[in-house]
C-alpha positions in Angstrom: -21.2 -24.9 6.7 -18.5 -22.4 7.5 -18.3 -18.6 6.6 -16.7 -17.6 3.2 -13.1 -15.5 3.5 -12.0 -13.1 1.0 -8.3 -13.3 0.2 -6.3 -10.2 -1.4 -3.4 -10.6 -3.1 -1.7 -7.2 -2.4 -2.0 -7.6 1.2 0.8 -10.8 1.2 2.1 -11.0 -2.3 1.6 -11.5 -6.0 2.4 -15.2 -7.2 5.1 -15.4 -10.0 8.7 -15.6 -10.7 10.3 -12.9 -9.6 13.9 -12.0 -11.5 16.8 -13.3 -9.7 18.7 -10.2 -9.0 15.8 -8.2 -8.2 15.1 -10.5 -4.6 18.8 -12.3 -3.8 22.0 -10.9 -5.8 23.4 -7.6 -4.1 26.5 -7.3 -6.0 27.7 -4.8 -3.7 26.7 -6.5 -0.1 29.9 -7.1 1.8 30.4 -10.2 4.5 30.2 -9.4 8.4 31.6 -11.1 11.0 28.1 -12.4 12.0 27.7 -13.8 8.7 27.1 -18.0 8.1 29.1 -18.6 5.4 28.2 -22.5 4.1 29.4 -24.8 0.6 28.3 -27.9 -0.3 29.6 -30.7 -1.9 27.5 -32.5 -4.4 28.8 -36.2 -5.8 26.8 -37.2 -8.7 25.3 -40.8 -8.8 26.4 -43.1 -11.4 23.5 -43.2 -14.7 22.1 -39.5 -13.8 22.9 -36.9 -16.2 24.6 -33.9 -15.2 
């Protein structure tokens, strides 16, 4: 039988949804030349709703 671990939360993180601005939206982040920069096109199949 092998040893029992103890996992922490606060040493990773805390499961949940997290609000959207507070982890991705930086209103005021401006591009860089290094930056990727990528769209994508999506074509919607025939009999799946929008």
């Amino acid at each position: 039988m092998s040893p029992q671990t103890e996992t922490k939360a606060s040493v990773g993180f805390k499961a949940g949804v997290k609000d959207y601005k507070l982890t991705y939206y930086t209103p005021d982040y401006e591009t860089k030349d290094t930056d990727i920069l990528a769209a994508f096109r999506v074509t919607p199949q025939p009999g799946v709703p929008p």
